[in-house]
N, CA, C and O of each residue as an XYZ file, in Angstrom:
624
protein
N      66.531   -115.379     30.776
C      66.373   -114.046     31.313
C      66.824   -113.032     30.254
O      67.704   -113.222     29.415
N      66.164   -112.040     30.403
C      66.374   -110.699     29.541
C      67.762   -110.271     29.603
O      68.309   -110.805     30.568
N      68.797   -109.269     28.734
C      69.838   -108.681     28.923
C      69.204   -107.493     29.822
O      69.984   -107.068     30.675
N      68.057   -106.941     29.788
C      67.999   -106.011     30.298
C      67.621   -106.242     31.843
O      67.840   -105.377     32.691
N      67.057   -107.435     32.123
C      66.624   -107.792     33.441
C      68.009   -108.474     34.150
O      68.111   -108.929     35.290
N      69.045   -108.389     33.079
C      70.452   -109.025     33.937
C      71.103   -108.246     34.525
O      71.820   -108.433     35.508
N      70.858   -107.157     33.861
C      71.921   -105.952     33.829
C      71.129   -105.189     34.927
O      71.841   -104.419     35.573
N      69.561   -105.231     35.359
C      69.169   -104.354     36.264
C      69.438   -105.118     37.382
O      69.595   -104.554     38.465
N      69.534   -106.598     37.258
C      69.710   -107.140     38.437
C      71.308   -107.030     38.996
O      71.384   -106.943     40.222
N      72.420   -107.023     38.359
C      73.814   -106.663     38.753
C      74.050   -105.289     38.917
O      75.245   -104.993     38.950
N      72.969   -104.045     39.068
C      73.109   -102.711     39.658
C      72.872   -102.932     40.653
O      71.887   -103.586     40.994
N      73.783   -102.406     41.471
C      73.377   -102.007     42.829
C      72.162   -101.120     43.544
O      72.013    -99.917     43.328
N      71.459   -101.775     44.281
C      70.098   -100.778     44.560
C      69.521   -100.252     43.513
O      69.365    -99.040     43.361
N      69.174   -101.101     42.739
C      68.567   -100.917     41.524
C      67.285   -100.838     42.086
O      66.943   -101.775     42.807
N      66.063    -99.381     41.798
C      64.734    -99.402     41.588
C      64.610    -98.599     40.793
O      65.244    -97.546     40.864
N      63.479    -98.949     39.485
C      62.868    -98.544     38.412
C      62.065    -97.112     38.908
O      61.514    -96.322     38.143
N      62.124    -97.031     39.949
C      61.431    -95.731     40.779
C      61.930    -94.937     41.259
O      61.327    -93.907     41.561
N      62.970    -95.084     41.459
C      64.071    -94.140     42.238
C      65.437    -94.473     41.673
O      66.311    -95.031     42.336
N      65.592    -94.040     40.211
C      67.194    -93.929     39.684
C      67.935    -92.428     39.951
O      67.766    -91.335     39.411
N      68.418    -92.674     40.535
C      69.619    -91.391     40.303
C      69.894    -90.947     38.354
O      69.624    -91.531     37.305
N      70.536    -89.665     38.698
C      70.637    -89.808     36.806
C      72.471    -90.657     36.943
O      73.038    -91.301     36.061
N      72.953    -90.349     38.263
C      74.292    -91.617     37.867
C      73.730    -93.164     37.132
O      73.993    -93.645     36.030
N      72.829    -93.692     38.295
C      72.297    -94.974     38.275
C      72.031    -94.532     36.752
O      72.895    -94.683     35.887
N      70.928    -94.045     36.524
C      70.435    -94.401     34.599
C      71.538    -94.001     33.799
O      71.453    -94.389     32.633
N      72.468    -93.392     34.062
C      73.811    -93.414     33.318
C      74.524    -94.333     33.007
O      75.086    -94.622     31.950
N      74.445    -95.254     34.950
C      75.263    -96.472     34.602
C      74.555    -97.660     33.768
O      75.329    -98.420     33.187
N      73.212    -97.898     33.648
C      72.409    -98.704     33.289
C      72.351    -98.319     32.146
O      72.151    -99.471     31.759
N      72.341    -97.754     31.229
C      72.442    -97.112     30.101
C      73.554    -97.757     29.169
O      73.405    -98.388     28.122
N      74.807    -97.389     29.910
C      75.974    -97.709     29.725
C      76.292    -99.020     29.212
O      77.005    -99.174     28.219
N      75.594   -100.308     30.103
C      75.539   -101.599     30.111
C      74.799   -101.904     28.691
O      75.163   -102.891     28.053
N      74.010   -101.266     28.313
C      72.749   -101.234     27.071
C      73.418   -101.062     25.696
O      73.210   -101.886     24.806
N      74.142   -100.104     25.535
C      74.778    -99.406     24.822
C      76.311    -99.699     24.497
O      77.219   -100.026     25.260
N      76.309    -99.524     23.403
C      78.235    -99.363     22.636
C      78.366    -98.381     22.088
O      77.661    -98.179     21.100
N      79.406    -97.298     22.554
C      79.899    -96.091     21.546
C      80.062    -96.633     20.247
O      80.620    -97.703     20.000
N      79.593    -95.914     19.485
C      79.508    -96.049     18.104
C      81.556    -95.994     17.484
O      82.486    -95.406     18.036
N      81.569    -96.654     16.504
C      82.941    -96.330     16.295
C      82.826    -96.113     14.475
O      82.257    -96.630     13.514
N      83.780    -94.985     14.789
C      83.306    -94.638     13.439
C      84.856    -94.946     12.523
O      85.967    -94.599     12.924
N      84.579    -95.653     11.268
C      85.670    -96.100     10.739
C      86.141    -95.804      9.389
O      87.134    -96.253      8.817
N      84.919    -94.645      8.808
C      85.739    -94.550      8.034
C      84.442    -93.316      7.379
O      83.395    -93.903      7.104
N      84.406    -92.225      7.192
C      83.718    -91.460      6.706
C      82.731    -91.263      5.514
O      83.688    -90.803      4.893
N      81.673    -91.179      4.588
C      81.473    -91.106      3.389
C      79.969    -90.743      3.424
O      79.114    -91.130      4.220
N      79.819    -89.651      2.044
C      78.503    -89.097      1.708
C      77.508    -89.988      1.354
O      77.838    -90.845      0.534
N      76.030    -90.006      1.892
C      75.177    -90.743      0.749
C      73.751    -89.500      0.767
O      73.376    -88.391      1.148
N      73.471    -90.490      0.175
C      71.591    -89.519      0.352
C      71.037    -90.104      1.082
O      71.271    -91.290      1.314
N      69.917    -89.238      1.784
C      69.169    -89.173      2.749
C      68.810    -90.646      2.716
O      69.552    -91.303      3.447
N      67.943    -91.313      2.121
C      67.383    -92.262      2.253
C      68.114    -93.648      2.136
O      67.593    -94.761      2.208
N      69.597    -93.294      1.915
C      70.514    -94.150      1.893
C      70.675    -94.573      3.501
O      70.890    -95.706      3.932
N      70.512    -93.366      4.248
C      71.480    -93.390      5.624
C      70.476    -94.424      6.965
O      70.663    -94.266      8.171
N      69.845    -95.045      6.599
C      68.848    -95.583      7.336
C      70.466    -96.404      8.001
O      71.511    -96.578      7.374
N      70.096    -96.846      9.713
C      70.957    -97.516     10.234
C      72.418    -97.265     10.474
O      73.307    -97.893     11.049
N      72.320    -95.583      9.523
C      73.904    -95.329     10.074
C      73.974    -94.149     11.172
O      73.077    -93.587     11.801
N      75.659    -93.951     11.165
C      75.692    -92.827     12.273
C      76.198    -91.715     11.451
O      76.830    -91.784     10.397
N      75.719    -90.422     12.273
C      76.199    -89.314     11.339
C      77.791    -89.143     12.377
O      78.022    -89.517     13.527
N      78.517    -88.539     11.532
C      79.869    -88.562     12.209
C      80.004    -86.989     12.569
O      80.987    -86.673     13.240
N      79.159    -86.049     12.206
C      79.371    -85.187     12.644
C      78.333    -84.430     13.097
O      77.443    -84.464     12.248
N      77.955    -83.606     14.252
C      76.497    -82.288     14.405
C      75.911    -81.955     13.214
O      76.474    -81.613     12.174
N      74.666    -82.087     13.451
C      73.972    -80.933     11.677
C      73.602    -80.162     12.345
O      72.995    -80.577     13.332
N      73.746    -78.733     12.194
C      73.208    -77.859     13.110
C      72.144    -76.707     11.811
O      72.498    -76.297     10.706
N      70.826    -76.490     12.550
C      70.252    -75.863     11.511
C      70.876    -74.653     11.338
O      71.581    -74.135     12.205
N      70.599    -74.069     10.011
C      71.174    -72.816     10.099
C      70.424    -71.352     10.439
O      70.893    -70.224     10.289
N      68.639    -71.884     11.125
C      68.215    -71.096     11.773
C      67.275    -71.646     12.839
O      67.234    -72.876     12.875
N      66.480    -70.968     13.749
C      65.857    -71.249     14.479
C      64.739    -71.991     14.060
O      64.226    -71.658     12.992
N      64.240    -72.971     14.718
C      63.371    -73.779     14.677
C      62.652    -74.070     15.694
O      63.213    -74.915     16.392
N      61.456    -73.676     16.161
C      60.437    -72.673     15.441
C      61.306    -71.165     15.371
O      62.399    -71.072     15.930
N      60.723    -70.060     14.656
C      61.602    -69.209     14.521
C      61.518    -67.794     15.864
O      61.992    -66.663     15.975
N      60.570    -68.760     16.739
C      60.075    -67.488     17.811
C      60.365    -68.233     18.905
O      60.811    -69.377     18.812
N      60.117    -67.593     20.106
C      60.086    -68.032     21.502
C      58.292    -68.263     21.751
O      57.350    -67.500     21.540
N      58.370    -69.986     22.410
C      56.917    -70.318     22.196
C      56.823    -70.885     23.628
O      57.864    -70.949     24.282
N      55.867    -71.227     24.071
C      55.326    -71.593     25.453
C      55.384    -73.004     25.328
O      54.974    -73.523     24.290
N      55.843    -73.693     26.256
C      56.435    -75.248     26.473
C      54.934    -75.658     26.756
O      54.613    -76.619     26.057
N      54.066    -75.268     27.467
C      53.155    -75.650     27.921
C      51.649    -74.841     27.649
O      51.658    -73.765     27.050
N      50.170    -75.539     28.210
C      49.175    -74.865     28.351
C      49.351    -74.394     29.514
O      49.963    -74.975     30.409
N      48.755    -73.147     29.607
C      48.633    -72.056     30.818
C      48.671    -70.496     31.019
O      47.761    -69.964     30.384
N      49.243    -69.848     31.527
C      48.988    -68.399     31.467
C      50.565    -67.518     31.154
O      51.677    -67.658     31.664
N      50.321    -67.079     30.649
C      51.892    -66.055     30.132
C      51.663    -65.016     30.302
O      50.757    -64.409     29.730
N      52.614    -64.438     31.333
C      52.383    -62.824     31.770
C      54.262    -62.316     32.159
O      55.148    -63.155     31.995
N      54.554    -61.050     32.600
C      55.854    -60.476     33.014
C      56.218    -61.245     34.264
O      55.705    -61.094     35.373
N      57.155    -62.072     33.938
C      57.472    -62.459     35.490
C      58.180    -61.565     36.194
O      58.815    -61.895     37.197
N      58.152    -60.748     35.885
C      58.978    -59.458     36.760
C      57.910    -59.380     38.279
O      58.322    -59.121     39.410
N      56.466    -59.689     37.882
C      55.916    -59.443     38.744
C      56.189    -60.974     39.860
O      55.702    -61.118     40.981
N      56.796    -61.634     39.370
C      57.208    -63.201     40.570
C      57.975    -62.123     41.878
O      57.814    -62.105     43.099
N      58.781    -61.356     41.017
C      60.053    -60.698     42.091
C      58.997    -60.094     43.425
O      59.439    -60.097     44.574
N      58.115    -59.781     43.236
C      57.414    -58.652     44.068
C      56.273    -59.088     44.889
O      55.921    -58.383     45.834
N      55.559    -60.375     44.564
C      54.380    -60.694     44.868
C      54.709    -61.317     45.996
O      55.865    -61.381     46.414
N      53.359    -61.991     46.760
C      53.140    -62.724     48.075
C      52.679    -63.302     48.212
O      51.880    -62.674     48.907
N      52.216    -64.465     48.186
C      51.037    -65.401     48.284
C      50.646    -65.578     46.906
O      51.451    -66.202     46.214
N      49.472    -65.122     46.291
C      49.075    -65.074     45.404
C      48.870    -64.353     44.345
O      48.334    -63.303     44.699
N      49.037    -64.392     43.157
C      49.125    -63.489     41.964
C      47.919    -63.620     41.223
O      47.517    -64.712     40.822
N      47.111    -62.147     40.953
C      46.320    -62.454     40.444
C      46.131    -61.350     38.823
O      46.372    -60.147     38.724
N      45.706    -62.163     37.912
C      46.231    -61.861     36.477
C      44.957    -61.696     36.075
O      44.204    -62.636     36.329
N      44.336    -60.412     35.311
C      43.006    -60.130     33.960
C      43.326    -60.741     33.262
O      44.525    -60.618     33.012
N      42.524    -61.853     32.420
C      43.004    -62.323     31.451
C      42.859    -61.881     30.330
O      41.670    -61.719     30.056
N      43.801    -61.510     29.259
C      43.433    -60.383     28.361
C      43.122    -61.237     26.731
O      43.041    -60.543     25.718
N      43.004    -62.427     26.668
C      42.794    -63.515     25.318
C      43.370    -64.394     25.345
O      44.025    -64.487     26.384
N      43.542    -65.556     24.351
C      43.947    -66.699     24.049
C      45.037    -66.968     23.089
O      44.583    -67.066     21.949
N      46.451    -67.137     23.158
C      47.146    -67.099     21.878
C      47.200    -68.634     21.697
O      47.561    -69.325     22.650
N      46.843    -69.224     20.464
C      46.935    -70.664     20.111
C      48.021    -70.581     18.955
O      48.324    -69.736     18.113
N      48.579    -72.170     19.390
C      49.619    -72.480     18.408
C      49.120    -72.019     16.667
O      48.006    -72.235     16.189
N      50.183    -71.407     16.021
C      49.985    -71.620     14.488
C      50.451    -70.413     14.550
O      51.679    -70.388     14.474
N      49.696    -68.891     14.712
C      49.583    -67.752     15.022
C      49.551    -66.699     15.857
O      48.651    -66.489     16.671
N      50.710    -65.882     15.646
C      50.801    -64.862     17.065
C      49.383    -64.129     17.617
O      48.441    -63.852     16.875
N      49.416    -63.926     18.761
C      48.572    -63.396     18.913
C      48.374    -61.914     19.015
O      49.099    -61.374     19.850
N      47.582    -61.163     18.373
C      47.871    -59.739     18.276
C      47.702    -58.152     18.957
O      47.634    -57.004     18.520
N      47.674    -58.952     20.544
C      46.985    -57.850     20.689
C      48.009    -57.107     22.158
O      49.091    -57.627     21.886
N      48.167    -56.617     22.909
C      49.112    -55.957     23.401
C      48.629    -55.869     25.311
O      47.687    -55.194     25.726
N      49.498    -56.675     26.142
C      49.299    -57.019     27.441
C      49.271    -55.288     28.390
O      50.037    -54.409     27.993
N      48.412    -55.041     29.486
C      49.139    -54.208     29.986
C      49.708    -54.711     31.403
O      50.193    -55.808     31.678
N      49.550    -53.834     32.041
C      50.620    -54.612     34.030
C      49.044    -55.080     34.035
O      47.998    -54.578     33.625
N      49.396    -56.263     34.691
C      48.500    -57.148     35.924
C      47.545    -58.033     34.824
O      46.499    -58.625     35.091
N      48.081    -57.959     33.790
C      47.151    -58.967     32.575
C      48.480    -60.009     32.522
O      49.694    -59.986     32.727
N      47.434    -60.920     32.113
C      47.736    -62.330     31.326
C      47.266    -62.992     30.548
O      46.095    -63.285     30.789
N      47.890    -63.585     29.220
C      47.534    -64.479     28.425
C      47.167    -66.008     28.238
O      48.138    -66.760     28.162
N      46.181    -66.454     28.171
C      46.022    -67.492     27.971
C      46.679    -68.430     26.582
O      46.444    -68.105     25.418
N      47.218    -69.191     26.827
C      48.571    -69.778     25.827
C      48.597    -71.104     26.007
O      48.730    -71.651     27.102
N      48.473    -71.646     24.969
C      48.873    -73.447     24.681
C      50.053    -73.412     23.948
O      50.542    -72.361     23.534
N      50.652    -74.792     23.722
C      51.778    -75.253     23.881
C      52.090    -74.960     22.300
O      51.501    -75.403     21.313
N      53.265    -74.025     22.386
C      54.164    -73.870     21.060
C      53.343    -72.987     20.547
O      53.251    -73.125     19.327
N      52.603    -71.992     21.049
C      51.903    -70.828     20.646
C      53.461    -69.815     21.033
O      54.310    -69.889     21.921
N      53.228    -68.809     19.718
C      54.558    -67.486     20.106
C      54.039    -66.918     21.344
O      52.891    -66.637     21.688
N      55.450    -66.790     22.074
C      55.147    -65.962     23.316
C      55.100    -64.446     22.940
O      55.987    -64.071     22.173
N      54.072    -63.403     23.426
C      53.704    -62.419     23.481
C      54.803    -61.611     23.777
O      55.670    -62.032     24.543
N      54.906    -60.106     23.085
C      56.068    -59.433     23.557
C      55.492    -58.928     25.547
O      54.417    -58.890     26.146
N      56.749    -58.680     25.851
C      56.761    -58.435     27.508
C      56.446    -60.059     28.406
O      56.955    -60.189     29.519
N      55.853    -60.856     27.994
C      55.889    -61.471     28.315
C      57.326    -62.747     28.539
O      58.080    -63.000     27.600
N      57.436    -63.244     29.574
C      58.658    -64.296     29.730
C      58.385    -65.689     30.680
O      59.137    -66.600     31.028
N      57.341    -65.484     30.860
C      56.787    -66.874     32.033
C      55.454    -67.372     31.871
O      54.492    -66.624     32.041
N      55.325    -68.542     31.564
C      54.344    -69.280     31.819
C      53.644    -70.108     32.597
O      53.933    -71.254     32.253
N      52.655    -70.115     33.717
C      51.881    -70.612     34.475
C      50.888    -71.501     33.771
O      49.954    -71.221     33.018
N      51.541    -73.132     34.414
C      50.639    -74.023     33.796
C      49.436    -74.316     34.154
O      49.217    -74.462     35.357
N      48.345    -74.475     33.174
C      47.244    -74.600     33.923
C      46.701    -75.113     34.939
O      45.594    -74.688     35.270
N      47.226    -75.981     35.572
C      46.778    -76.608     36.201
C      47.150    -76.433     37.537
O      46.630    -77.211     38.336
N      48.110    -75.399     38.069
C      48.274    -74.936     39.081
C      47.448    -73.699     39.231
O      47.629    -72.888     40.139
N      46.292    -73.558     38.058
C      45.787    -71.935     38.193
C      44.567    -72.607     38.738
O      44.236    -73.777     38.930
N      43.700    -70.747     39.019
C      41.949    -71.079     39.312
C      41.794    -69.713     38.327
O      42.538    -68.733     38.269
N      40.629    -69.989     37.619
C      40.093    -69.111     36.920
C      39.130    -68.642     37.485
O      38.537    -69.418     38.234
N      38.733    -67.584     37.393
C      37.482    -67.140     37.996
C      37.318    -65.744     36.961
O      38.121    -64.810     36.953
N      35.990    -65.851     36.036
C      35.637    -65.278     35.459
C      36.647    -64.545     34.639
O      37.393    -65.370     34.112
N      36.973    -63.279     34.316
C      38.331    -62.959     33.329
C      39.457    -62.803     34.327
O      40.389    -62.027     34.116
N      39.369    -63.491     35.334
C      40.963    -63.236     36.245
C      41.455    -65.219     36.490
O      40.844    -66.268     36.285
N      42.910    -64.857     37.039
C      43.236    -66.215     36.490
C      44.722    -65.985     37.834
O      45.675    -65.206     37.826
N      44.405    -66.797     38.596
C      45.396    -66.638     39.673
C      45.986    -68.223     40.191
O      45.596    -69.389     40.256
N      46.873    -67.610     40.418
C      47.907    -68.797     41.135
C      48.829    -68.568     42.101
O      48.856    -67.358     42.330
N      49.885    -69.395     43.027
C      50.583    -69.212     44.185
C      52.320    -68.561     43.604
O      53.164    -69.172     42.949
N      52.349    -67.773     43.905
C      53.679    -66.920     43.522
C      54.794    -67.800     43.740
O      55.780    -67.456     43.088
N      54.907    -68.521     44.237
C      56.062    -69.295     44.897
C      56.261    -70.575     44.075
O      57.179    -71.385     44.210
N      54.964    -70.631     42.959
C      55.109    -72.176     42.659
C      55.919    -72.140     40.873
O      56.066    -73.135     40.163
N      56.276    -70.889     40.560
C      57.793    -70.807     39.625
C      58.397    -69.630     39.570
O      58.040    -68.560     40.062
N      59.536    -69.949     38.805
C      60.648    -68.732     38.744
C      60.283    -68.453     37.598
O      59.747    -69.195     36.775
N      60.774    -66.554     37.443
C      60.962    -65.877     35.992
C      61.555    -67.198     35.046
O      62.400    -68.009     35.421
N      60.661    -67.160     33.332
C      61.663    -67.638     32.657
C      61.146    -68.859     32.263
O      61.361    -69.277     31.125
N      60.253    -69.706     33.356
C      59.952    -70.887     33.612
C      58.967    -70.842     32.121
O      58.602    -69.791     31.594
N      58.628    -72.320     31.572
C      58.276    -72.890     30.861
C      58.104    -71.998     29.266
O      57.270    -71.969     28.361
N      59.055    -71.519     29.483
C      59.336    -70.746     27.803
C      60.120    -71.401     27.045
O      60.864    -72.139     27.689
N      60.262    -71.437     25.934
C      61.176    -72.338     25.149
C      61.524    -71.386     23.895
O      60.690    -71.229     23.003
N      63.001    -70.646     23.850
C      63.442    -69.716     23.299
C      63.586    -70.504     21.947
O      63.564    -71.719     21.754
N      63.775    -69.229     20.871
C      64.245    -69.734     19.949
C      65.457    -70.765     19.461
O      65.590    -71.041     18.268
C-alpha cells in the first residue's frame, strides 16, 4: 500500500471530496517534514537545485507592475454593485487584452471587456466573469448579487 493511501486511510472521515482546510492541513502534515535548517551559506542560482532558502526573497517591486484582472469577463465601477437590483446592465465600451493597457476612457453604465492579466482600467475595480454574463449586442449584463466590489482584481 501507498504512504499516501495509509495516511488517508488513518484520517478520520477522510473524503477526497469533502476536506475541510483542517482535514488537508492534517493530511498534509502526515506528507511532509519541516525543513530544518542547519547551517546557512551562499551559492549561485543554479547551485541551489534541492535546497531550502532560509530566508523570504521579496521583490523589490511589483510584479506585474499594475492592477490586472484575475479573470476573462467584464470590468466596470463596482460602486454601481452598492445600488443595483436584480440585474446590471453595462454598454460595452472595448476589449482590453493582456500585454497592453487599454486606452480609452469608461463613462457611468459602461463596461470593459477584459481577459486575464490585462491592466485594469482607471475607475474601474470589479470584474464580472464571463460566464455569469449575457451579451446582447454592445450591452453585457449580469445578476447584481452574484459579486462584491473588488472581486476578481489582482492588485499590484
Amino acid at each position: 500500500m501507498s504512504r499516501v493511501a495509509e495516511i488517508a486511510a488513518a484520517l478520520a472521515g477522510y473524503d477526497p471530496k469533502a476536506l475541510s482546510v483542517d482535514g488537508v492541513q492534517a493530511f498534509l502534515s502526515h506528507l511532509v517534514a519541516p525543513a530544518v535548517v542547519r547551517e546557512r551559506e551562499s551559492v549561485a542560482l543554479f547551485d541551489a537545485l534541492g535546497r531550502v532558502l532560509s530566508e523570504d526573497v521579496i521583490s523589490p517591486f511589483n510584479v506585474p507592475p499594475h492592477d490586472n484582472s484575475a479573470m476573462d469577463g467584464f470590468a466596470f465601477d463596482g460602486a454601481q454593485l452598492e445600488t443595483a437590483a436584480g440585474e446590471i446592465r453595462l454598454r460595452i465600451a472595448g476589449t482590453a487584452f493582456a500585454g497592453a493597457a487599454w486606452r480609452g476612457t469608461l463613462a457611468e453604465g459602461e463596461a470593459l471587456k477584459i481577459m486575464t492579466g490585462a491592466v485594469m482600467p482607471p475607475g474601474c475595480d470589479t470584474v464580472m466573469p464571463q460566464e455569469f454574463c449575457t451579451v446582447d449586442g454592445d450591452t453585457v449584463r449580469f445578476p447584481a448579487g452574484a459579486l462584491r466590489r473588488g472581486d476578481n482584481r489582482r492588485f499590484a
